[in-house]
N, C-alpha and C positions, 0 to 999 in steps of 0.2 A: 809462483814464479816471481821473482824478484825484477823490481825495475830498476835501469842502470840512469843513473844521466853523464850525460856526453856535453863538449865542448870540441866543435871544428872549428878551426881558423884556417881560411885560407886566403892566399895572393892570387887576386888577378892583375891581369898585362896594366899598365897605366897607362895606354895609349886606344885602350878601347873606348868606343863612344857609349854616352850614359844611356840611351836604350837598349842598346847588346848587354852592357853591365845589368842593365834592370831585369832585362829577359835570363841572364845566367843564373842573378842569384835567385831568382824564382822558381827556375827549374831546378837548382839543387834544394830550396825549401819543400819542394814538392815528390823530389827523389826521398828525402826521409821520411814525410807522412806516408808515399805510397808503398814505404816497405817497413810499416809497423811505428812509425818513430811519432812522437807527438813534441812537436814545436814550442819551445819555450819563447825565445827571444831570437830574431834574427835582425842581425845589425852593422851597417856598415861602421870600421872603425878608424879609421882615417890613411891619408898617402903617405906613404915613412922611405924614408931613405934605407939602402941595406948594404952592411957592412962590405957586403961583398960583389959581386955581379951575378946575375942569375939568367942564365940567357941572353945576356945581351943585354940585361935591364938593371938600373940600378939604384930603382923604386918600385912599386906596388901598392896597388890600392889592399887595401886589409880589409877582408868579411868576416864577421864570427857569428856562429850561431851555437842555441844551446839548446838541446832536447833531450828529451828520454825516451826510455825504450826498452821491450822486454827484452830483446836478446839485439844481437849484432847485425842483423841483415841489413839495416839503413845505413849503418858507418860502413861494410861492406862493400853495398853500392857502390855509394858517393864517393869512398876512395878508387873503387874500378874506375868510375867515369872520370873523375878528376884526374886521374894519370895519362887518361884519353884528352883531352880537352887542353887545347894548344891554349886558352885562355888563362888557364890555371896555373902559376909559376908553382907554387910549396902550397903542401895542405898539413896539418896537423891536426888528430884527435888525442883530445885526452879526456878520461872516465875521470868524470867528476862526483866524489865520495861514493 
């Protein structure tokens, strides 16, 4: 079986406080290991203005993280819960090589 690696980036709210932010992005580093994924790098990327408005907001704190993993059940996850998750504005994966 081959391993894929993965790159998420997602937007959280900008008006969250830094312990809620610290506790979100821990559980979603913890939603990949605990569905097969092994953690490369998880890192916040900084607060960027966005072309357009997204809910009502029109910035966002940037998280990326980069893992691998035999198959898809951790990207799976994290994107079910992240479309759940009022914190979460946009997430994006992309399979990296």
């Amino acid at each position: 079986m081959t391993t894929t690696k993965y790159e998420i980036t997602y937007i959280i709210k900008p008006d969250i406080d830094e312990e809620s932010k610290k506790a979100l992005v821990e559980n979603y580093d913890k939603v990949i290991t605990d569905n097969g994924g092994t953690m490369v790098e998880s890192k916040d990327w900084e607060k960027r203005h966005f072309a357009y408005e997204i809910n009502k907001y029109r910035e966002g704190l940037y998280h990326v993280m980069t893992f691998t993993a035999d198959n898809a059940d951790a990207v799976n996850e994290f994107d079910r819960l992240s479309k759940i998750d009022t914190a979460v504005l946009r997430s994006m994966t992309v399979k990296v090589g």
